[in-house]
N, CA, C and O atoms as a Tripos MOL2 file, in Angstrom:
@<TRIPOS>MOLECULE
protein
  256   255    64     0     0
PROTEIN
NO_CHARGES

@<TRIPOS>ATOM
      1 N         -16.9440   14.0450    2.5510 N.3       1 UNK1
      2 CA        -15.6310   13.6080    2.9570 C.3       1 UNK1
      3 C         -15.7540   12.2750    3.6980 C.2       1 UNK1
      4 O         -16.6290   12.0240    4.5270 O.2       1 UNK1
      5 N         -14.6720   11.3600    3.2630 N.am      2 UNK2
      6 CA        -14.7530    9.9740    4.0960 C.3       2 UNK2
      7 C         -14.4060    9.8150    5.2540 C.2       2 UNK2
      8 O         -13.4500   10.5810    5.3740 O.2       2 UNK2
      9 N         -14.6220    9.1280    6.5430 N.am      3 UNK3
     10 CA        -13.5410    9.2070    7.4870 C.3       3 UNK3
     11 C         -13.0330    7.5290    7.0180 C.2       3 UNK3
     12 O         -13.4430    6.6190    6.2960 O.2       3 UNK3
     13 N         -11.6740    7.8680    8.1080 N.am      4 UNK4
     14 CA        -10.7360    7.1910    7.5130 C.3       4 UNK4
     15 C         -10.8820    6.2120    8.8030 C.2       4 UNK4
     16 O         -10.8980    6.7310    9.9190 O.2       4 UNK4
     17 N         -11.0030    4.6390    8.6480 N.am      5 UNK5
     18 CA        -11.5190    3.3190    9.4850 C.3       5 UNK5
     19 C          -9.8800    2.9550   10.0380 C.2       5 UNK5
     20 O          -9.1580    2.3440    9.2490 O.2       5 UNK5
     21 N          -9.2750    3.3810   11.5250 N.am      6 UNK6
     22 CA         -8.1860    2.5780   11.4050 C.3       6 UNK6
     23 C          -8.5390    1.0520   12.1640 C.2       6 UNK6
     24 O          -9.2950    0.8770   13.1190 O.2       6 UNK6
     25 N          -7.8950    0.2210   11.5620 N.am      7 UNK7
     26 CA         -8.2670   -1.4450   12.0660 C.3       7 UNK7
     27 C          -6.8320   -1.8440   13.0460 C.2       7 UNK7
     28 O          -6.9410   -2.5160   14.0720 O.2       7 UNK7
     29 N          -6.0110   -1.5160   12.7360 N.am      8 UNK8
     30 CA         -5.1440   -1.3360   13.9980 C.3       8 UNK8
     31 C          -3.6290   -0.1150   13.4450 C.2       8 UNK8
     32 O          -3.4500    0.6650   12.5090 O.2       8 UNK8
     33 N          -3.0670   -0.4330   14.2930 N.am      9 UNK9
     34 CA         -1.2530    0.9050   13.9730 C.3       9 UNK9
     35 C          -1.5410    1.0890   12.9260 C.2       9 UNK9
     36 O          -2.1520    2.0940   12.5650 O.2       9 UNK9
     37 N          -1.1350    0.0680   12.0960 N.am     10 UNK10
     38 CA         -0.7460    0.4500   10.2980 C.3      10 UNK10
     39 C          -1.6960   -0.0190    9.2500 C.2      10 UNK10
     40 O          -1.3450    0.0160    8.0710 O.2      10 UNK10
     41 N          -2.8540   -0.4470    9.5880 N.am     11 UNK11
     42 CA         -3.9220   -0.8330    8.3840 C.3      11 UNK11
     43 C          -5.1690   -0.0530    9.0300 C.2      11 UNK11
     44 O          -5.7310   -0.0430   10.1250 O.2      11 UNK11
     45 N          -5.3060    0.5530    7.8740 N.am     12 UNK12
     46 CA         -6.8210    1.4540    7.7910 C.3      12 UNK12
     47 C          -7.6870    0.6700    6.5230 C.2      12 UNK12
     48 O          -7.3200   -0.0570    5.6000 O.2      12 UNK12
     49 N          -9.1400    1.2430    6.9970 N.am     13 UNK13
     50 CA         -9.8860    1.3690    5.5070 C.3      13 UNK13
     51 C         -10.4000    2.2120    5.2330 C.2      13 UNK13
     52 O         -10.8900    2.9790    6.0610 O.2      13 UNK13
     53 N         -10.4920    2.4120    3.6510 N.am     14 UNK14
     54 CA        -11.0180    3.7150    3.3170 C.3      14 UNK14
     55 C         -11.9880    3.6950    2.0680 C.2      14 UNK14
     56 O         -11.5010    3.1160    1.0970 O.2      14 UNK14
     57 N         -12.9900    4.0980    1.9280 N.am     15 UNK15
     58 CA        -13.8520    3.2980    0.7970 C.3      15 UNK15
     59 C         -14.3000    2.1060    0.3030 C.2      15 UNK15
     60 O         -14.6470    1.7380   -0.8200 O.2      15 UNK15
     61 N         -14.2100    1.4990    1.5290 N.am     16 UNK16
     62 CA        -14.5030   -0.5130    1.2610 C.3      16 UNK16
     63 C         -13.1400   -0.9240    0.7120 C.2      16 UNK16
     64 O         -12.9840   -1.9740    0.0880 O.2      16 UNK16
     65 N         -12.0600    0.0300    0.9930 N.am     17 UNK17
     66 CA        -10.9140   -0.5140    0.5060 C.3      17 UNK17
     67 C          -9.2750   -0.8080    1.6450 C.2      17 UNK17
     68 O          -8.5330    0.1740    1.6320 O.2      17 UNK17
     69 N          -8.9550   -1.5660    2.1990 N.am     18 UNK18
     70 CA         -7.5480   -2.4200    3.0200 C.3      18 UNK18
     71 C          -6.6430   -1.5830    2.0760 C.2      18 UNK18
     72 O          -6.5310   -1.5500    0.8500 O.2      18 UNK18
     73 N          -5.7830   -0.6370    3.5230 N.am     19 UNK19
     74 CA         -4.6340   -0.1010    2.5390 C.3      19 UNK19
     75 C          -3.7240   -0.3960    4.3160 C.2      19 UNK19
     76 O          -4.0360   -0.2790    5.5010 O.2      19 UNK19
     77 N          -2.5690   -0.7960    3.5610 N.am     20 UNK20
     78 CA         -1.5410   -1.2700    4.8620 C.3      20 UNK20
     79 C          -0.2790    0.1170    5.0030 C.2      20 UNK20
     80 O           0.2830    0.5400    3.9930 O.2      20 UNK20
     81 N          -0.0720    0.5210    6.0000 N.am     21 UNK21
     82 CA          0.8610    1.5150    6.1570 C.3      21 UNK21
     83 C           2.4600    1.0750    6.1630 C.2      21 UNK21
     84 O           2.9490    0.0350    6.6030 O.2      21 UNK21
     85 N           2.9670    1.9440    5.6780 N.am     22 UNK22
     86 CA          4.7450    1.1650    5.7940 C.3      22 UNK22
     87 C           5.6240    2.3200    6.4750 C.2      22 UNK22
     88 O           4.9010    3.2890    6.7070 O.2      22 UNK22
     89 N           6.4180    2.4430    6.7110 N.am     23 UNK23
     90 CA          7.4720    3.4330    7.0660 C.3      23 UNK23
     91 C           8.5910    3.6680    5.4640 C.2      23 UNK23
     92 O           8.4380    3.1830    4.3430 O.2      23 UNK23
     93 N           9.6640    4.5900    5.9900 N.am     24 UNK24
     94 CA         10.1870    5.0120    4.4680 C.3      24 UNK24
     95 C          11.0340    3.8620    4.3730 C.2      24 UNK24
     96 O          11.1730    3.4060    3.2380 O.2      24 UNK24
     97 N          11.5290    3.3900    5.1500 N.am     25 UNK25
     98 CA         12.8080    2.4010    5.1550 C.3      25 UNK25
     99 C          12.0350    0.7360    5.1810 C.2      25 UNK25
    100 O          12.5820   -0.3550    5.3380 O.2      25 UNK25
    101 N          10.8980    0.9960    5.0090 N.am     26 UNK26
    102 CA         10.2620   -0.6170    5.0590 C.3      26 UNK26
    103 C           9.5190   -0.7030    3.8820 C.2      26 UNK26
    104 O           8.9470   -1.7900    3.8110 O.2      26 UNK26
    105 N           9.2930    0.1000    2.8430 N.am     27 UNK27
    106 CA          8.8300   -0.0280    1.6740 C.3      27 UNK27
    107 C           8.6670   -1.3480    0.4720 C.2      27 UNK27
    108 O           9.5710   -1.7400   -0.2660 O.2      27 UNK27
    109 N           7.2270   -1.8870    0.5320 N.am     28 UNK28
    110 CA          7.9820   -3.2040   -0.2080 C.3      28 UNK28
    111 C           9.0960   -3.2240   -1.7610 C.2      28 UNK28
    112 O           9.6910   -2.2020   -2.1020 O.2      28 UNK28
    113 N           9.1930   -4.3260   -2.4190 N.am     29 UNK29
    114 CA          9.7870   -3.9900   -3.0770 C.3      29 UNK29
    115 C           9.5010   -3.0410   -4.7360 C.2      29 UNK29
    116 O           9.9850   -2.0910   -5.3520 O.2      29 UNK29
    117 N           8.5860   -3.8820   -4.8480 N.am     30 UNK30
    118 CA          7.6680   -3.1810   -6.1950 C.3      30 UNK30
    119 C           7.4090   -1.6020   -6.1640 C.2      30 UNK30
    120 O           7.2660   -0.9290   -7.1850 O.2      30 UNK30
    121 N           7.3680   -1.1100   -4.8850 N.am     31 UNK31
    122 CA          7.4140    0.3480   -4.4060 C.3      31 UNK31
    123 C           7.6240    1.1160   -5.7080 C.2      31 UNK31
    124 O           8.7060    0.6980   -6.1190 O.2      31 UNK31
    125 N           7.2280    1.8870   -6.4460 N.am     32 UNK32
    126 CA          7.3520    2.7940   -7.3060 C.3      32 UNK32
    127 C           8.0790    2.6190   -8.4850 C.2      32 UNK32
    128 O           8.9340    3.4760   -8.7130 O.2      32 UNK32
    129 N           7.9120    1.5250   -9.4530 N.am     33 UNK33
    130 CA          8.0540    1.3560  -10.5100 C.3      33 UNK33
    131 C           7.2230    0.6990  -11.5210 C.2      33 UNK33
    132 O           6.8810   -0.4550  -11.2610 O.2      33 UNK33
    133 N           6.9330    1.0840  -12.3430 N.am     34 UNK34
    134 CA          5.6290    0.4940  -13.4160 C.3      34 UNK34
    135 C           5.6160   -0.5950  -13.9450 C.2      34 UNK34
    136 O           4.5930   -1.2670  -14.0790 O.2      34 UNK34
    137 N           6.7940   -0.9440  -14.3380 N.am     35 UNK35
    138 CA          6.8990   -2.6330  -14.6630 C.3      35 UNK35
    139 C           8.2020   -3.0610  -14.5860 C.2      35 UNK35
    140 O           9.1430   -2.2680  -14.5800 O.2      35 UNK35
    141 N           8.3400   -4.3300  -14.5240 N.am     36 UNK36
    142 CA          9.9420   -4.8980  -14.7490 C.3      36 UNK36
    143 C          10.2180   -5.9650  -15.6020 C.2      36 UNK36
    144 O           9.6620   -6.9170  -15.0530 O.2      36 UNK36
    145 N          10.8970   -6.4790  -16.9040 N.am     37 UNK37
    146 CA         10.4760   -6.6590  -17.8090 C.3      37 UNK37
    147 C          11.1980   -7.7380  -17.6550 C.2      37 UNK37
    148 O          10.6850   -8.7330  -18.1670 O.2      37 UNK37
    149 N          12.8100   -8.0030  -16.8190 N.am     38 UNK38
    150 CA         12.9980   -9.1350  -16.1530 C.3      38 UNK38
    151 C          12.2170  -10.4760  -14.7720 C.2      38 UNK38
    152 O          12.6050  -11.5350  -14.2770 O.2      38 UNK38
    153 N          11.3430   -9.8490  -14.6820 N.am     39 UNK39
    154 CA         10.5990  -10.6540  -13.9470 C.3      39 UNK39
    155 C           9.0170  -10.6140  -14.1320 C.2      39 UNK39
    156 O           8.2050  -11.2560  -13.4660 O.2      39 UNK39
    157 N           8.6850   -9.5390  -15.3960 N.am     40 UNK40
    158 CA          7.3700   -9.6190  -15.8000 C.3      40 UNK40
    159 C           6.4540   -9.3160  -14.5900 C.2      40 UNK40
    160 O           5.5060  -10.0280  -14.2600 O.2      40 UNK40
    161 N           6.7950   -8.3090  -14.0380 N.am     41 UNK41
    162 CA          6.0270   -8.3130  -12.7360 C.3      41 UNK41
    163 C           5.2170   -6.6650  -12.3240 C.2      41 UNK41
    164 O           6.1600   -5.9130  -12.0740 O.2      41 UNK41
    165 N           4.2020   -6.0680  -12.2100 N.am     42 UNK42
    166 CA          4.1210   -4.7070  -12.0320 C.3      42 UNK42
    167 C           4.2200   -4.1440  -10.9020 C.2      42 UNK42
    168 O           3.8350   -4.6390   -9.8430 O.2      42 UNK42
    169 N           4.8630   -2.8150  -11.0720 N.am     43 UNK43
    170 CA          5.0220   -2.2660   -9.5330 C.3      43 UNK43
    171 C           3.7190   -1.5560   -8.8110 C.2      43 UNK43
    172 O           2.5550   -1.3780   -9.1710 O.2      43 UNK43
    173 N           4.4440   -1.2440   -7.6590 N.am     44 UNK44
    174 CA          3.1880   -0.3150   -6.9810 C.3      44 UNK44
    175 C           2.8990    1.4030   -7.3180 C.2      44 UNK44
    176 O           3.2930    2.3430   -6.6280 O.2      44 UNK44
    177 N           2.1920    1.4630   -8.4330 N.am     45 UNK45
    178 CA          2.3480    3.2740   -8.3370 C.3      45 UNK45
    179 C           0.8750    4.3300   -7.4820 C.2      45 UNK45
    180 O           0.7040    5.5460   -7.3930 O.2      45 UNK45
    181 N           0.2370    3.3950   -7.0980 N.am     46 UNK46
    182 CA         -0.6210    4.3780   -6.7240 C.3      46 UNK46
    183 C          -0.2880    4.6350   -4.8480 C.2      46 UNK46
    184 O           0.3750    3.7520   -4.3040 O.2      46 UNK46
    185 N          -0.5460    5.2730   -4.3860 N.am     47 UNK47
    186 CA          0.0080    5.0090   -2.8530 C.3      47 UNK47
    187 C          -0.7520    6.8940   -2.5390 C.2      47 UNK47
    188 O          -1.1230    7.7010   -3.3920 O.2      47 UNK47
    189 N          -0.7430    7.0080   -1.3190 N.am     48 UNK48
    190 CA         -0.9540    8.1400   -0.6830 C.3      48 UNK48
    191 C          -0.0850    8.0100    1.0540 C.2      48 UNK48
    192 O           0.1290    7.0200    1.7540 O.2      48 UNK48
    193 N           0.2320    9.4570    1.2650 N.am     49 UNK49
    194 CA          0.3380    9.2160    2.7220 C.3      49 UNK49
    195 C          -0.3780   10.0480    3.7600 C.2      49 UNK49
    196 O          -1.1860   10.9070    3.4050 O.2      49 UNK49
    197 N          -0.0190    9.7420    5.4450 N.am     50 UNK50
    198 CA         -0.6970   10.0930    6.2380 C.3      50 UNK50
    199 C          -0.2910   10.0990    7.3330 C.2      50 UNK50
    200 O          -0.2400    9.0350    7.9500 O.2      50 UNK50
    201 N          -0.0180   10.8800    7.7150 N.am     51 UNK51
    202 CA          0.2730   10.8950    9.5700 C.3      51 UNK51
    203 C           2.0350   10.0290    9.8740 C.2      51 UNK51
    204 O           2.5020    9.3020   10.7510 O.2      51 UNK51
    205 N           2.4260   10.5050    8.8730 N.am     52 UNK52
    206 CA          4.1880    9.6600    8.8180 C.3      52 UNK52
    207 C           4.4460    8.0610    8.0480 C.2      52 UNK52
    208 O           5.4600    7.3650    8.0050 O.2      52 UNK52
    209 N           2.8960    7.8190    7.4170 N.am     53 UNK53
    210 CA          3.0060    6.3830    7.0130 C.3      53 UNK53
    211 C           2.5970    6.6140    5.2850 C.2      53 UNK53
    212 O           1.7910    7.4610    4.9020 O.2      53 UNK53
    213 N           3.3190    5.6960    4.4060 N.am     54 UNK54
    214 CA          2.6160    5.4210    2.7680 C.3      54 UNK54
    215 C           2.2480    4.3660    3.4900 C.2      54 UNK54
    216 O           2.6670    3.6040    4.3620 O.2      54 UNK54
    217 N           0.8260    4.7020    2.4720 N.am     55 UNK55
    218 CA         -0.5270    3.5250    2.7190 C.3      55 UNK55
    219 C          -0.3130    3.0600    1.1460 C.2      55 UNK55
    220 O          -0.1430    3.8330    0.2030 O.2      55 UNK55
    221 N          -0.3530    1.8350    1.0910 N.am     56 UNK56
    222 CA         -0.4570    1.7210   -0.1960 C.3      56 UNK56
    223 C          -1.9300    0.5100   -0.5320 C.2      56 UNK56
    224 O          -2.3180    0.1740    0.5870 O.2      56 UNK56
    225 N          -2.3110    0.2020   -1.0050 N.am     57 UNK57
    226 CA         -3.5440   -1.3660   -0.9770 C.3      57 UNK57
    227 C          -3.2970   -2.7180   -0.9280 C.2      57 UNK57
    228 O          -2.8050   -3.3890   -1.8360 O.2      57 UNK57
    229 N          -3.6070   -3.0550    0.0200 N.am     58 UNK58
    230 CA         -3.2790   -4.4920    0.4400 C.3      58 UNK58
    231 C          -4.0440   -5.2260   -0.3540 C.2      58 UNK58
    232 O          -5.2110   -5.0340   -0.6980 O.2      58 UNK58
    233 N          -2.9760   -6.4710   -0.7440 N.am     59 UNK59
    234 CA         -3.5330   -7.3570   -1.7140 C.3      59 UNK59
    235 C          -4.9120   -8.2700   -1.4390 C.2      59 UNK59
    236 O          -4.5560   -8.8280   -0.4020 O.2      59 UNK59
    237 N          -6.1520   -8.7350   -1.6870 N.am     60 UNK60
    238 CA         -6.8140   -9.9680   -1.2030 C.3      60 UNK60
    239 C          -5.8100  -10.9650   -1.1660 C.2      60 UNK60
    240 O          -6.0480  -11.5580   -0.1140 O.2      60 UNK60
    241 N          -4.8980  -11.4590   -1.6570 N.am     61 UNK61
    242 CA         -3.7890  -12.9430   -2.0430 C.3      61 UNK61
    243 C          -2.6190  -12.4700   -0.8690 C.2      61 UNK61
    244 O          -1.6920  -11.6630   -0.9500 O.2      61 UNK61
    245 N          -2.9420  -13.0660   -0.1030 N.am     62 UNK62
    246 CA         -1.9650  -12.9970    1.4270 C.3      62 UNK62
    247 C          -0.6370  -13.1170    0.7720 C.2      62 UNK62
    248 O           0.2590  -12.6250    1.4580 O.2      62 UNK62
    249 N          -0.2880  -13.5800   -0.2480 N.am     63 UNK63
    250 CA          0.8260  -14.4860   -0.9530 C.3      63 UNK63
    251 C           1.6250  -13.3600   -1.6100 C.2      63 UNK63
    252 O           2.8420  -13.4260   -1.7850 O.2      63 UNK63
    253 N           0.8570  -12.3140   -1.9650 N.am     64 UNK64
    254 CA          1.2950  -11.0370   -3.1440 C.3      64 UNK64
    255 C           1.8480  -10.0960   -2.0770 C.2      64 UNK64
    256 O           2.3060   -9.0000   -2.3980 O.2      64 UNK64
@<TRIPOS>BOND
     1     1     2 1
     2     2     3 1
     3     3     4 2
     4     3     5 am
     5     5     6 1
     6     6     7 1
     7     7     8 2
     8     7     9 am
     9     9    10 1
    10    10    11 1
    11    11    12 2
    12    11    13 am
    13    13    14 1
    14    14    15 1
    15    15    16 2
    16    15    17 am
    17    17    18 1
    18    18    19 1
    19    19    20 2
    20    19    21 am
    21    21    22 1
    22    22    23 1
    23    23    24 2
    24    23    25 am
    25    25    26 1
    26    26    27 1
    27    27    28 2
    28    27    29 am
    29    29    30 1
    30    30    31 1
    31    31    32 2
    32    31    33 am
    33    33    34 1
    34    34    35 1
    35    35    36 2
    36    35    37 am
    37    37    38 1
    38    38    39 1
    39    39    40 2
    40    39    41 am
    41    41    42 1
    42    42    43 1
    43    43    44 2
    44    43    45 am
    45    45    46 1
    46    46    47 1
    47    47    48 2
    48    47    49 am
    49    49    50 1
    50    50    51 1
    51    51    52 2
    52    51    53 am
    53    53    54 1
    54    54    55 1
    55    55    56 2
    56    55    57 am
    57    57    58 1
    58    58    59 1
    59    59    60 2
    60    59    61 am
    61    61    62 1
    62    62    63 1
    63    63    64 2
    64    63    65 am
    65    65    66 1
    66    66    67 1
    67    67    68 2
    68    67    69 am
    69    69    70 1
    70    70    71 1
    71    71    72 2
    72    71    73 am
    73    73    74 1
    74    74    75 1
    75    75    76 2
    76    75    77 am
    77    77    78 1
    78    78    79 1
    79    79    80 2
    80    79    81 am
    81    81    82 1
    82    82    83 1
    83    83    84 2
    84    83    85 am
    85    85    86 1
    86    86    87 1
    87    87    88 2
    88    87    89 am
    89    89    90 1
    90    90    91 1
    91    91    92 2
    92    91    93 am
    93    93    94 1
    94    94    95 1
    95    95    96 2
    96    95    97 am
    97    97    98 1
    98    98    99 1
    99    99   100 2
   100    99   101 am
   101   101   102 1
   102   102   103 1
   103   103   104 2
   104   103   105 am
   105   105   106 1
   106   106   107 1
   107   107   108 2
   108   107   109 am
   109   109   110 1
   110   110   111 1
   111   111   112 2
   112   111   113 am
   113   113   114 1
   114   114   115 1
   115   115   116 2
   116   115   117 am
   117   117   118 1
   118   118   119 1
   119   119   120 2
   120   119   121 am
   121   121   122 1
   122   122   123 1
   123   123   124 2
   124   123   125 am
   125   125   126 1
   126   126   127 1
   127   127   128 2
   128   127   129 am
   129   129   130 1
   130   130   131 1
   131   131   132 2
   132   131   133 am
   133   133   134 1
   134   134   135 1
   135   135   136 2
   136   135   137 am
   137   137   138 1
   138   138   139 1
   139   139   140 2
   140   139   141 am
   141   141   142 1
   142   142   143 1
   143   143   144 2
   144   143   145 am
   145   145   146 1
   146   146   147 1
   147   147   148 2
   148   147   149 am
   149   149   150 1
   150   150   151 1
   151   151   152 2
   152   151   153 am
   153   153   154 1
   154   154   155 1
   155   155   156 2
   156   155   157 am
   157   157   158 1
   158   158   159 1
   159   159   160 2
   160   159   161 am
   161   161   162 1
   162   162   163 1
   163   163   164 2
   164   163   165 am
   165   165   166 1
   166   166   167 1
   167   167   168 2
   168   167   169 am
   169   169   170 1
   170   170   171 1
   171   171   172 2
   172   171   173 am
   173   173   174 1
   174   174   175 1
   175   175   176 2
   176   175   177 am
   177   177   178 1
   178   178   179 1
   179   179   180 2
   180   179   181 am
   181   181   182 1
   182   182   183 1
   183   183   184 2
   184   183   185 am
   185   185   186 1
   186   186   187 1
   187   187   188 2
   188   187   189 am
   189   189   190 1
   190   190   191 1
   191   191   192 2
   192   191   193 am
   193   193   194 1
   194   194   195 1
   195   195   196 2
   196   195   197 am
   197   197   198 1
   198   198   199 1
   199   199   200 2
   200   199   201 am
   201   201   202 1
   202   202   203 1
   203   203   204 2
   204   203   205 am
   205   205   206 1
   206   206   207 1
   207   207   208 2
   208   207   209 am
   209   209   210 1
   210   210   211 1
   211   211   212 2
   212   211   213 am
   213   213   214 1
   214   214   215 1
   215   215   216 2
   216   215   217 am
   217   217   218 1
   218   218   219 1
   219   219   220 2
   220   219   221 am
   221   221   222 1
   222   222   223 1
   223   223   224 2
   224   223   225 am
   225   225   226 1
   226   226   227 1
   227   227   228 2
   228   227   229 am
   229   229   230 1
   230   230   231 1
   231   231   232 2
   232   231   233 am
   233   233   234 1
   234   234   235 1
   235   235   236 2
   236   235   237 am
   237   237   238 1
   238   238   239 1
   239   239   240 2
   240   239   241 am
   241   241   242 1
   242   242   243 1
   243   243   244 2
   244   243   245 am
   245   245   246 1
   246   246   247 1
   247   247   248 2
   248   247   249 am
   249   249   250 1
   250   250   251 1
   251   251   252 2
   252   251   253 am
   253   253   254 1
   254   254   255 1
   255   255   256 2
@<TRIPOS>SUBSTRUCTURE
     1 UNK1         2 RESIDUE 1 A UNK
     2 UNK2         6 RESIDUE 1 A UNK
     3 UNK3        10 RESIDUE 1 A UNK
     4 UNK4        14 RESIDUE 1 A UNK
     5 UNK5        18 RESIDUE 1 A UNK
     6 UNK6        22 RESIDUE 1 A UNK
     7 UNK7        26 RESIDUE 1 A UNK
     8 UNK8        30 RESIDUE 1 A UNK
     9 UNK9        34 RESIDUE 1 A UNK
    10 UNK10       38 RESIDUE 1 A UNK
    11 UNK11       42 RESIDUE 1 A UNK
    12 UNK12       46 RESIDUE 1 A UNK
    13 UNK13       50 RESIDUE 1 A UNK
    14 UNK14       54 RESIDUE 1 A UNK
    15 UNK15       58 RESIDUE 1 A UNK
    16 UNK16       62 RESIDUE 1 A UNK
    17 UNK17       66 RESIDUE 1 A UNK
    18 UNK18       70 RESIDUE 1 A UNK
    19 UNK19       74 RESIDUE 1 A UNK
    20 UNK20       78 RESIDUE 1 A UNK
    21 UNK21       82 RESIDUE 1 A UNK
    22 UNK22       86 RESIDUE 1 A UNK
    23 UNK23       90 RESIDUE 1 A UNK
    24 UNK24       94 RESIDUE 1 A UNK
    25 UNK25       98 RESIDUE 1 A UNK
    26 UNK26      102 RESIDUE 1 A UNK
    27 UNK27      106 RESIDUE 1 A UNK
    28 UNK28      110 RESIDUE 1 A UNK
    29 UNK29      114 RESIDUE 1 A UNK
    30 UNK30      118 RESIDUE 1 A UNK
    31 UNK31      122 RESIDUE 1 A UNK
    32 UNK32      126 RESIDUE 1 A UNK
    33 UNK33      130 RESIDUE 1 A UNK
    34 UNK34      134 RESIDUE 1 A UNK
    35 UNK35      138 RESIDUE 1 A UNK
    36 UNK36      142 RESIDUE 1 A UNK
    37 UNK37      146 RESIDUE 1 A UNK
    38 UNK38      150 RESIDUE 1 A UNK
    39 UNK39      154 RESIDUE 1 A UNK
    40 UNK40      158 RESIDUE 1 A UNK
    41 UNK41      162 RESIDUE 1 A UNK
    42 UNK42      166 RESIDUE 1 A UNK
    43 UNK43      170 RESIDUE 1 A UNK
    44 UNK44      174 RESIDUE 1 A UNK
    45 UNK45      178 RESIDUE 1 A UNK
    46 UNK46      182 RESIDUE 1 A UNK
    47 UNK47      186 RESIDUE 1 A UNK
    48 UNK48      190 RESIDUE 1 A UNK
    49 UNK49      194 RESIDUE 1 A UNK
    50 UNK50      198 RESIDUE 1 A UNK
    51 UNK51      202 RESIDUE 1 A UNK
    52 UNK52      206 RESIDUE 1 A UNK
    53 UNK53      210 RESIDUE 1 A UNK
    54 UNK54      214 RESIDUE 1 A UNK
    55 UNK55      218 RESIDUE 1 A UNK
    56 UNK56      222 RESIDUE 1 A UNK
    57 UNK57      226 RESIDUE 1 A UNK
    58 UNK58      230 RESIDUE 1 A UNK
    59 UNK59      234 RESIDUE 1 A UNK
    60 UNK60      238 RESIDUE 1 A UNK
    61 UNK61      242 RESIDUE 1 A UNK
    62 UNK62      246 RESIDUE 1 A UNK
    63 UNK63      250 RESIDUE 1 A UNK
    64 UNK64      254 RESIDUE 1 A UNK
């Protein structure tokens, strides 16, 4: 079993992997849809939660 690295409130790591925490009402936008065919863009489907927060994986591209 892994333990889980928190780096501060809402960003942990977990497997050499940056996952950022959100609340339900702060969800970005891509949040749970597979693609969008007007903006050619993919959503976020993988996510887990924890302790009142979705963690989902923070991008390397500060920009994304």
């Amino acid at each position: 079993m892994q333990k889980i690295k928190f780096q501060n409130s809402n960003t942990i790591k977990l497997h050499g992997t940056t996952y950022k925490g959100y609340t339900v009402g702060n969800l970005p936008k891509r949040f749970a849809f597979i693609y969008d065919e007007n903006k050619d863009q993919e959503g976020i489907i993988h996510w887990f939660n924890h302790k009142g927060l979705t963690y989902v994986e923070k991008p390397d591209n500060p920009w994304a």
